[in-house]
Kinemage of the C-alpha trace (Angstrom):
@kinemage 1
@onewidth
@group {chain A} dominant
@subgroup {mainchain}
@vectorlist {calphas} color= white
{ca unk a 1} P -66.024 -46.085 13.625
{ca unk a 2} L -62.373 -45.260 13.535
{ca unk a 3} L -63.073 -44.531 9.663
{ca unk a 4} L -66.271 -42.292 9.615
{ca unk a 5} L -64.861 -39.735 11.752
{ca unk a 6} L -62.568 -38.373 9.301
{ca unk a 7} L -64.788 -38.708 6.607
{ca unk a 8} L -67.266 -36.760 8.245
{ca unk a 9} L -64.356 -34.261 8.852
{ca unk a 10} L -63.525 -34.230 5.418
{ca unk a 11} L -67.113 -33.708 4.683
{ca unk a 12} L -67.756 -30.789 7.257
{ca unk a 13} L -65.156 -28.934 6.199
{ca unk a 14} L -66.231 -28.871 2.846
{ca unk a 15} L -69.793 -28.213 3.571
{ca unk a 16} L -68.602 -24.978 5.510
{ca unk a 17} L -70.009 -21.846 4.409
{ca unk a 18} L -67.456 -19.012 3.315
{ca unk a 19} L -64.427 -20.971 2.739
{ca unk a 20} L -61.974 -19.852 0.044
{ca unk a 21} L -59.290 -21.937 -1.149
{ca unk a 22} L -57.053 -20.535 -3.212
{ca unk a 23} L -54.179 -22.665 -5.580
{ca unk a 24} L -51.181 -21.940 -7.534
{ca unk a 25} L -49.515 -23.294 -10.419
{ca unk a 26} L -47.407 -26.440 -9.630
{ca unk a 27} L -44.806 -28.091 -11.504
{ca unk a 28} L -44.673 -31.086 -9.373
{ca unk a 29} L -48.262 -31.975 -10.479
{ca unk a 30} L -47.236 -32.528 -14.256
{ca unk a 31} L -46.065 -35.093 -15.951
{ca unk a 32} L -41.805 -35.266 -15.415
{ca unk a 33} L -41.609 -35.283 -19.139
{ca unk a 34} L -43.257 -33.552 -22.339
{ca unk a 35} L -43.580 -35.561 -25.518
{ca unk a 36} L -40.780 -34.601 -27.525
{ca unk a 37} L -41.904 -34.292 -31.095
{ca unk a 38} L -38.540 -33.269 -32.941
{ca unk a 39} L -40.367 -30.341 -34.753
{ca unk a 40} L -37.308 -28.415 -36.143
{ca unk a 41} L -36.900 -24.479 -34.868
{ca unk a 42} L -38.414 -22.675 -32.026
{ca unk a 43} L -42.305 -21.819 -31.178
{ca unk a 44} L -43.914 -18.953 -29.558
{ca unk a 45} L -46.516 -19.188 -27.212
{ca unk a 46} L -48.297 -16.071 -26.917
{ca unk a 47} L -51.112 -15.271 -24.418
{ca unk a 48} L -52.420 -11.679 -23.854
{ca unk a 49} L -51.825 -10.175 -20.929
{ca unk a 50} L -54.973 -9.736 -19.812
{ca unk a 51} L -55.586 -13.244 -20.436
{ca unk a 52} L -52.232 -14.475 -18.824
{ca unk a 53} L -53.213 -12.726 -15.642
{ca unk a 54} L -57.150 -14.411 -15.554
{ca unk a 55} L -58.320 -15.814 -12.384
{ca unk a 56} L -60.783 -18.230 -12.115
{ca unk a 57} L -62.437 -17.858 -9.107
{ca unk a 58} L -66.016 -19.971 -8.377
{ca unk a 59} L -67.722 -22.558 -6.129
{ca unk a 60} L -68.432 -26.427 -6.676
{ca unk a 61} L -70.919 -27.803 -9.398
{ca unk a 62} L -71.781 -29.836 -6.661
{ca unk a 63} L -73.577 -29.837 -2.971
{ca unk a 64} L -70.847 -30.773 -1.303
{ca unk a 65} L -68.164 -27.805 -1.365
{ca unk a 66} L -70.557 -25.654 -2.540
{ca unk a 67} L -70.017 -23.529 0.441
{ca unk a 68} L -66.505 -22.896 -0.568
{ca unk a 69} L -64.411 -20.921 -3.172
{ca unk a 70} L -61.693 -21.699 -5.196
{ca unk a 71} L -59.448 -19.331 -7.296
{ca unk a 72} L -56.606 -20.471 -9.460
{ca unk a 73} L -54.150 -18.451 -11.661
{ca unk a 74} L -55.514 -20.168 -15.115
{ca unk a 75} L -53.619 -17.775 -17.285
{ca unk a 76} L -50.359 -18.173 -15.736
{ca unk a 77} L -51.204 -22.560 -15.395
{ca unk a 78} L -51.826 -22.439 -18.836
{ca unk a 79} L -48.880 -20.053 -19.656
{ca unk a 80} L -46.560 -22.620 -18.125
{ca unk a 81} L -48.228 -25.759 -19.591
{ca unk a 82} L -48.072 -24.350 -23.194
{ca unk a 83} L -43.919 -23.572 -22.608
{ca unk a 84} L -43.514 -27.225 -21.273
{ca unk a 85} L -45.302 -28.683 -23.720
{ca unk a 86} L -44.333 -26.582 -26.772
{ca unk a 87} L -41.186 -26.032 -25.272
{ca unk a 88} L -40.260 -30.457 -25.318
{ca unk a 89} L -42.202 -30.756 -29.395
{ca unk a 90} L -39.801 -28.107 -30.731
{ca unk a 91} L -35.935 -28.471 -30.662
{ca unk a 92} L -34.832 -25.059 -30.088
{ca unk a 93} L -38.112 -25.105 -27.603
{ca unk a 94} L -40.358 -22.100 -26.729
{ca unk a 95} L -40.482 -19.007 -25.742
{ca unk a 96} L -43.750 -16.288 -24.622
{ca unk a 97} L -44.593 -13.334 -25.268
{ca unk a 98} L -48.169 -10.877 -24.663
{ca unk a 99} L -48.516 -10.812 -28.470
{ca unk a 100} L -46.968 -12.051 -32.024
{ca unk a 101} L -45.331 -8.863 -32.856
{ca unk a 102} L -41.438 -9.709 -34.817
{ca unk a 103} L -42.554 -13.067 -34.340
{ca unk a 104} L -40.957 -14.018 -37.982
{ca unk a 105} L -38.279 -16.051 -36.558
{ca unk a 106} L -40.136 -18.939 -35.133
{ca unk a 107} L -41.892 -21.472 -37.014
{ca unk a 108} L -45.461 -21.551 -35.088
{ca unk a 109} L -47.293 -19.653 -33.134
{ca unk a 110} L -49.639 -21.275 -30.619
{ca unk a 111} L -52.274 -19.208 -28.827
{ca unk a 112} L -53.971 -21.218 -26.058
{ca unk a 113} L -56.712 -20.161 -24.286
{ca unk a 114} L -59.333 -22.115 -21.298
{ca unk a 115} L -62.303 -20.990 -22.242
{ca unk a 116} L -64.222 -23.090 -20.239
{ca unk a 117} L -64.326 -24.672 -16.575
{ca unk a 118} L -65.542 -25.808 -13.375
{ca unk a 119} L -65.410 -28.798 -10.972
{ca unk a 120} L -67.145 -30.649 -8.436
{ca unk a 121} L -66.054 -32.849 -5.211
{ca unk a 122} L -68.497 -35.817 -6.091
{ca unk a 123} L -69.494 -37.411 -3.296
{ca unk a 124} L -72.689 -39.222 -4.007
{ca unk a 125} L -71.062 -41.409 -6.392
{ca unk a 126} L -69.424 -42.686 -3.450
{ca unk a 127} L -72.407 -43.051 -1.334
{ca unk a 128} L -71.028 -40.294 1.013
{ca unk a 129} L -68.156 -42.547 2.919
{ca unk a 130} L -65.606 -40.792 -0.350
{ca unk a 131} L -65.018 -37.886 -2.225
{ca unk a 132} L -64.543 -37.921 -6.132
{ca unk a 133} L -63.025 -34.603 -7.667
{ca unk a 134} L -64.017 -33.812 -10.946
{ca unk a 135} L -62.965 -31.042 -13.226
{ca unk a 136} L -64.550 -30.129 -16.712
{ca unk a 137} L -62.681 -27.944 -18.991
{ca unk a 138} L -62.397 -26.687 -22.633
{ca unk a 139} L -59.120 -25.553 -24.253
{ca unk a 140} L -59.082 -23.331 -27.615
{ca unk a 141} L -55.416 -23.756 -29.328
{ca unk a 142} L -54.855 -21.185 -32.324
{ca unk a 143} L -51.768 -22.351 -34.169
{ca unk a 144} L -50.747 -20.069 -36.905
{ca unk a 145} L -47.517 -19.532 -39.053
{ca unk a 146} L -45.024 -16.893 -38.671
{ca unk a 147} L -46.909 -14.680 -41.282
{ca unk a 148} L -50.257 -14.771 -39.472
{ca unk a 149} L -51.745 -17.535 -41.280
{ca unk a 150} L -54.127 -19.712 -39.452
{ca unk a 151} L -53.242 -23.368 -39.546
{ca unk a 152} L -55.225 -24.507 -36.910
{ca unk a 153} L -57.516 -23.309 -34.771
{ca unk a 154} L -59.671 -26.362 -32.458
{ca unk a 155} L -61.022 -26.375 -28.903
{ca unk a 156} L -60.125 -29.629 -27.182
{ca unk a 157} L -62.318 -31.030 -23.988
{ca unk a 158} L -63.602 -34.345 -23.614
{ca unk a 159} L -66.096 -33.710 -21.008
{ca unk a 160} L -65.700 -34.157 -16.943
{ca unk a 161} L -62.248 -35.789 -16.114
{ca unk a 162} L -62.127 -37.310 -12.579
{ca unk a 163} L -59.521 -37.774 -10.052
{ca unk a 164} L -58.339 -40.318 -7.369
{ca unk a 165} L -61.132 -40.808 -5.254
{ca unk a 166} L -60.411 -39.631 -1.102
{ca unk a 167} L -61.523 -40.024 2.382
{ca unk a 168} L -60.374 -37.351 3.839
{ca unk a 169} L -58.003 -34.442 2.612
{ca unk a 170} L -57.026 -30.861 4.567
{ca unk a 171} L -56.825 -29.576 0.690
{ca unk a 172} L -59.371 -30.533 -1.310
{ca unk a 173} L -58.427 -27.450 -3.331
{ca unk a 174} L -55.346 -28.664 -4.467
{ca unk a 175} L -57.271 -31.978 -5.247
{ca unk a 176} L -59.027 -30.318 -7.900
{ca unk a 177} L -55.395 -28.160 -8.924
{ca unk a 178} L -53.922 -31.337 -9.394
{ca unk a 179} L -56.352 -32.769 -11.765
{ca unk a 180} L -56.341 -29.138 -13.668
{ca unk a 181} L -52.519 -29.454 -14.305
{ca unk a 182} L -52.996 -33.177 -15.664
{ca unk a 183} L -55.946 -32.777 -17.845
{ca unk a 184} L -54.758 -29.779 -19.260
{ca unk a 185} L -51.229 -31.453 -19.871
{ca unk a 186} L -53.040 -34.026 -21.978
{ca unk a 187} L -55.149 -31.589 -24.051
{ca unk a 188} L -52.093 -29.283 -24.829
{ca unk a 189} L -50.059 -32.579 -25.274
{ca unk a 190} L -53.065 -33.063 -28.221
{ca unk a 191} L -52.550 -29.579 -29.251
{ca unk a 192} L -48.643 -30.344 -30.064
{ca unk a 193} L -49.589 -33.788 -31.670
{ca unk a 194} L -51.810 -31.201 -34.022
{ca unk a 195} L -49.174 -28.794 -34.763
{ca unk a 196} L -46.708 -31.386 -35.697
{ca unk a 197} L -49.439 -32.655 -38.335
{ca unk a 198} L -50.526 -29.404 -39.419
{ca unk a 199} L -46.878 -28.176 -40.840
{ca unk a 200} L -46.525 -31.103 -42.340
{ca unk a 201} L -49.129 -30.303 -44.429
């Protein structure tokens, strides 16, 4: 008994109608350290700004939540993501900018974009006494050389990516935000794994 009241709180307050959660980028939900590639010189990570200041904002795949609203700063997550990661793979590390202009001094550019997402607070898998969070995302990475040429250009997913499963949390929001700054880590951590391949060739 002492159990199922704070799942059914948990529960409630995600079943209430009109709720909006909203989440920021967080450092302390990534990884301490980047993979450090030893790529030679400094990258550029450039995001538009129009694209660097996109909010997602949207409800739950699923029933439960699917009263509530999340919005998330997914330009400026992925902004700081691309600068940690790119930043560790190159020794002189990374810097950003809105667009590639005198960009001749570094030796890639990397142009990363979420072009897809949404997520869910599964509970059925659980058979209601739990909550799973899932997030499902696609990121596009356009690598390209100082000229302009196009080294690379691949959209990395994987399909729905789940989280520690909970009984009861006050933020489910940041549930979700947490899984959003791991699983986009790893696919930008793939992204650098690329690059390091591509100039090589």
């Amino acid at each position: 008994m002492n159990i199922i009241r704070p799942i059914l709180f948990s529960v409630a307050l995600l079943l209430l109608s009109g709720c909006a959660f909203n989440a920021g980028y967080n450092p302390s939900y990534l990884p301490k350290d980047a993979v450090r590639l030893g790529l030679d010189g400094k990258s550029l990570v450039v995001i538009s700004d129009v694209d660097a200041q996109w909010q997602f904002s949207g409800k739950p795949t699923s029933f439960t939540g699917g009263g509530t609203t999340l919005t998330l700063p997914m330009g400026e997550i992925t902004k700081q993501v691309a600068l940690k990661v790119f930043g560790a793979a190159f020794a002189g590390g990374a810097d950003f900018r809105n667009d590639a202009a005198g960009a001749e001094g570094y030796r890639l550019i990397v142009k990363p974009k979420v072009n897809k997402f949404s997520y869910a607070y599964n509970q059925l898998k659980n058979l209601g006494f739990a909550i799973t969070p899932i997030v499902d995302m696609e990121l596009s990475v356009e690598l390209l050389a100082p000229d302009g040429t196009t080294l690379l250009a691949k959209t990395y997913g994987g399909g729905p990516t789940e989280g520690s499963t909970y009984a009861i949390s006050g933020q489910p929001a940041e549930k979700i935000n947490q899984i959003l700054h791991l699983h986009l880590f790893k696919l930008m951590t793939d992204a650098a794994q690329d690059a390091k391949v591509a100039l090589k060739e």
